[in-house]
VMD Tcl script that draws the C-alpha trace (Angstrom):
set ca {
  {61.95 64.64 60.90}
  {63.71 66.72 63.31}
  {65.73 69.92 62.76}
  {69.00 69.41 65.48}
  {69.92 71.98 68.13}
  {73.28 72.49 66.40}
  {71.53 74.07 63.15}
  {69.69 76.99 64.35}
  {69.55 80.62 62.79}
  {67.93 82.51 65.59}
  {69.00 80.98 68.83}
  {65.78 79.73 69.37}
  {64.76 78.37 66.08}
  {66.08 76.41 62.99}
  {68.14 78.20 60.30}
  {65.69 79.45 57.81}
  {68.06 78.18 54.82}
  {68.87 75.31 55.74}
  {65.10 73.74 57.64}
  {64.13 75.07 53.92}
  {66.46 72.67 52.25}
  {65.31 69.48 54.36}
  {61.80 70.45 53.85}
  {62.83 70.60 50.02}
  {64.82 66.57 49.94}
  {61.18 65.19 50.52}
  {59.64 66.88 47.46}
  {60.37 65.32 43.46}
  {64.17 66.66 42.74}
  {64.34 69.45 41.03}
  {64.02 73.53 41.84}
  {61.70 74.23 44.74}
  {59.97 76.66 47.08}
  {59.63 76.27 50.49}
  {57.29 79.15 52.61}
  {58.20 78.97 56.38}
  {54.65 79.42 58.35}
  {56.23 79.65 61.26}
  {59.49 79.36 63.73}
  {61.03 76.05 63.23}
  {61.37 74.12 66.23}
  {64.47 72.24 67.55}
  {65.09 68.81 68.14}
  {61.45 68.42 68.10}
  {59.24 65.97 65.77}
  {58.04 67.76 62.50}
  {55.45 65.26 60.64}
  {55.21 65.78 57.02}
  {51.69 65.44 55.04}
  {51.20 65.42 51.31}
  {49.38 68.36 50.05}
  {48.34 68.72 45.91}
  {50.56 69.09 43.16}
  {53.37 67.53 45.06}
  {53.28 69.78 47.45}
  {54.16 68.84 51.41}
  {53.30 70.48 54.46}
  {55.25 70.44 57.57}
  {53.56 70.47 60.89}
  {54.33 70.15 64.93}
  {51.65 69.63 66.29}
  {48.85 71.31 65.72}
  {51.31 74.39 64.19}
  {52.01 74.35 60.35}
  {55.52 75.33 60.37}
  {56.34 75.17 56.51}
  {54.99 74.17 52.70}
  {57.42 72.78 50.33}
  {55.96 72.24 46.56}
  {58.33 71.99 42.65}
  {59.00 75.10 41.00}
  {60.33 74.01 37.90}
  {59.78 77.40 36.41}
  {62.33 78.87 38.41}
  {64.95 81.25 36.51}
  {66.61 83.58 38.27}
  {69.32 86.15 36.77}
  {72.09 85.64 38.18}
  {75.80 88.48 38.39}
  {78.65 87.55 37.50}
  {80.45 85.93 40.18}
  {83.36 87.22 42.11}
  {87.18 85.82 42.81}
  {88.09 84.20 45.41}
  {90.20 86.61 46.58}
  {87.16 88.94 45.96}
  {85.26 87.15 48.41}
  {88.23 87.23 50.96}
  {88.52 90.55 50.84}
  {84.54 91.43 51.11}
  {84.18 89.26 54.09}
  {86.44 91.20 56.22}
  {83.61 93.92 55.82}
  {81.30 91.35 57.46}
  {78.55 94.03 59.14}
  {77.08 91.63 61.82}
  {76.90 92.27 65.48}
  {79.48 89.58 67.62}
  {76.01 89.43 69.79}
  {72.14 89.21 69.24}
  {69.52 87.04 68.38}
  {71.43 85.42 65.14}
  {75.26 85.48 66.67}
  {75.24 81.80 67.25}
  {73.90 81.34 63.74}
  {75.43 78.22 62.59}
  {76.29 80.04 59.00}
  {76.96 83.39 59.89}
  {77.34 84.19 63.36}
  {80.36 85.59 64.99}
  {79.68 84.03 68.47}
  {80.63 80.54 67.06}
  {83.59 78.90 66.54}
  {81.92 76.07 64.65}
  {79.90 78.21 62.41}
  {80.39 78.13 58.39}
  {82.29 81.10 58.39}
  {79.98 82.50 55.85}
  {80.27 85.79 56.32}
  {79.11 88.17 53.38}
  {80.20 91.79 53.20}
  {80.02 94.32 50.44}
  {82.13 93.80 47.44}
  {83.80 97.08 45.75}
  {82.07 98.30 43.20}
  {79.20 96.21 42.53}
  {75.52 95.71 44.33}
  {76.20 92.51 45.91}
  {77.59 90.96 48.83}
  {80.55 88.08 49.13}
  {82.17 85.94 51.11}
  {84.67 82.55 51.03}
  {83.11 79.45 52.03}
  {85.03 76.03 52.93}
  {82.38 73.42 53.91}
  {83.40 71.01 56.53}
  {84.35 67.06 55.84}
  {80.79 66.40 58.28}
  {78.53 68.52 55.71}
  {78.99 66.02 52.80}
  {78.67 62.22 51.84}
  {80.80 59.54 51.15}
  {82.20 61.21 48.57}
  {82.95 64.20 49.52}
  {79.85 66.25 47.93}
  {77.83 68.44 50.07}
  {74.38 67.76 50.90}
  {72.02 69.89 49.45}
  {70.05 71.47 52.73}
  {73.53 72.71 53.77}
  {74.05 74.18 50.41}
  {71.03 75.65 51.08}
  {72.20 77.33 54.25}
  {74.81 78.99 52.73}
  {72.67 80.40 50.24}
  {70.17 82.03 52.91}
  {72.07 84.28 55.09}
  {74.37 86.47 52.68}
  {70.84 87.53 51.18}
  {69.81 89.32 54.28}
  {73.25 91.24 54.14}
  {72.46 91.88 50.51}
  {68.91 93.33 51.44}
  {70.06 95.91 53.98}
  {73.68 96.28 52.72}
  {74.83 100.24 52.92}
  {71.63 100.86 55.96}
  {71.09 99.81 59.42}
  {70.52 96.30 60.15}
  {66.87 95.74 61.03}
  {65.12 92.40 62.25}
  {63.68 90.26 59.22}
  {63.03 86.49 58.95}
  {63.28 84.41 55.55}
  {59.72 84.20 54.56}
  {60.06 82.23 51.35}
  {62.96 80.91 49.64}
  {63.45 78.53 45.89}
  {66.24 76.78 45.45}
  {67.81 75.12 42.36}
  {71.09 73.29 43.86}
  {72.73 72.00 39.76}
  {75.76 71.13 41.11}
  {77.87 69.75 44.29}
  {79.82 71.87 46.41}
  {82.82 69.53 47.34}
  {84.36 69.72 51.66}
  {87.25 71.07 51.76}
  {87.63 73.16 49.12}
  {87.04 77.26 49.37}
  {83.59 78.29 47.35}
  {82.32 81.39 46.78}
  {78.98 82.58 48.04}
  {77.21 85.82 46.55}
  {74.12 87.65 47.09}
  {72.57 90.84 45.57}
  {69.16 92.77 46.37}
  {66.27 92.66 43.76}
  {63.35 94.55 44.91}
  {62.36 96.24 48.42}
  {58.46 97.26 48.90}
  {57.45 97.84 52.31}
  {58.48 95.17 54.84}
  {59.33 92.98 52.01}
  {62.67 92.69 50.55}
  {63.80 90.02 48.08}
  {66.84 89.11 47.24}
  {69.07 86.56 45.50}
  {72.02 84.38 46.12}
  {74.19 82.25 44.34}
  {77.33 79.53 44.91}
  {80.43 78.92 42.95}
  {83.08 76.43 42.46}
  {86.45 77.57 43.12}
  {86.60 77.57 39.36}
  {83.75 80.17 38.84}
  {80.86 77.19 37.83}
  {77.68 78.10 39.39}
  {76.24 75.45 41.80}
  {73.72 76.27 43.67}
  {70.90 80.09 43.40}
  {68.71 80.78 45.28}
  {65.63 83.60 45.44}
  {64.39 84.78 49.25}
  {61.75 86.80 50.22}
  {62.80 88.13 53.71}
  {60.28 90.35 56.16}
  {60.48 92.84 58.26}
  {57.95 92.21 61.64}
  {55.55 95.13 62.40}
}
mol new
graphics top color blue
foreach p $ca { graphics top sphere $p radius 0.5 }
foreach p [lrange $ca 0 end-1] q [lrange $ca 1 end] { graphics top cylinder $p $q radius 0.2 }
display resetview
């Protein structure tokens, strides 16, 4: 498989969120976890190898880059969504730089026109982080439903926001993320996308995320351990 240009995170590297999410379509359906070894490379070959218990590893090279494996124990808690209008209104908060290693994010940065837009800010009143999010006609299939990787790289950005909302902005790279995508976002229409902290210890910060339908009905959570480099 190959992880395009057009979907990096860093400039440099694949999208955390959303190399997760192809890593996660080759493993049984269902909720799974995906740990990223290492940077994921661009529009270069990444071989995939079974491993035990279902599990797949993801190499180029000689490099492991990622291991994908079920989790059908995962369960996360998950707030109460937001409105719409709620999500508007947080995302003209957005905190990120319009420059830096992850402007030209294909979810979140600033520096692109063609980016998802997704761009999570605080929401009054309430630990969490929001934003609007329209998916494009090319992120879905014949009829009209999302595929799940991008619905996975909507879920991994708004959780670093989440992590370090209300304190500087630090460097930290999604380290782990599991995914449980129940339902279809559809193209065209305006989602929701929320994400709230869970735990901070050290360098290592976890947080969660979540989509909704228009109509408040969850589709898509998402847990993600994100660290800090020494």
């Amino acid at each position: 498989m190959v992880v395009s240009e057009r979907f990096n995170g860093p400039l440099d590297s694949g999208n955390g969120g959303y190399s997760a999410g192809v890593f996660a379509s080759r493993v049984a359906p269902g909720p799974v976890e995906v740990d990223l070894r290492s940077p994921i490379p661009l529009d270069e070959p990444i071989d995939a190898q079974p491993g035990d218990g279902g599990a797949i590893r993801f190499a180029s090279g000689e490099t492991l880059i990622a291991e994908a494996r079920p989790a059908p124990g995962f369960d996360l808690p998950i707030p109460d969504p937001v409105s719409v209008e709620e999500a508007r209104e947080a995302a003209t908060r957005y905190p990120a730089p319009p420059d830096g290693m992850f402007s030209r994010c294909f979810v979140c940065g600033r520096a692109r026109e063609d980016s998802f837009g997704v761009f999570a800010g605080p929401v009054d009143d309430r630990s969490m982080v929001a934003s609007p999010w329209t998916p494009p006609a090319w992120t879905a299939d014949e009829e009209g439903r999302v595929r799940p990787e991008f619905a996975w790289a909507a879920l991994d950005c708004p959780t670093y926001f989440a992590a370090f909302s209300g304190s500087e902005l630090p460097i930290a790279f999604m380290a782990k993320v599991t995914a449980s995508t129940p339902g279809h976002a559809v193209a065209g229409e305006e989602h929701v996308v929320i994400a709230w902290p869970i735990s901070t210890e050290g360098r290592k910060h976890r947080a969660g995320s979540a989509i909704f339908s228009p109509e408040g009905r969850r589709l898509a959570v998402a847990e993600v351990l994100l660290i800090e480099p020494r």
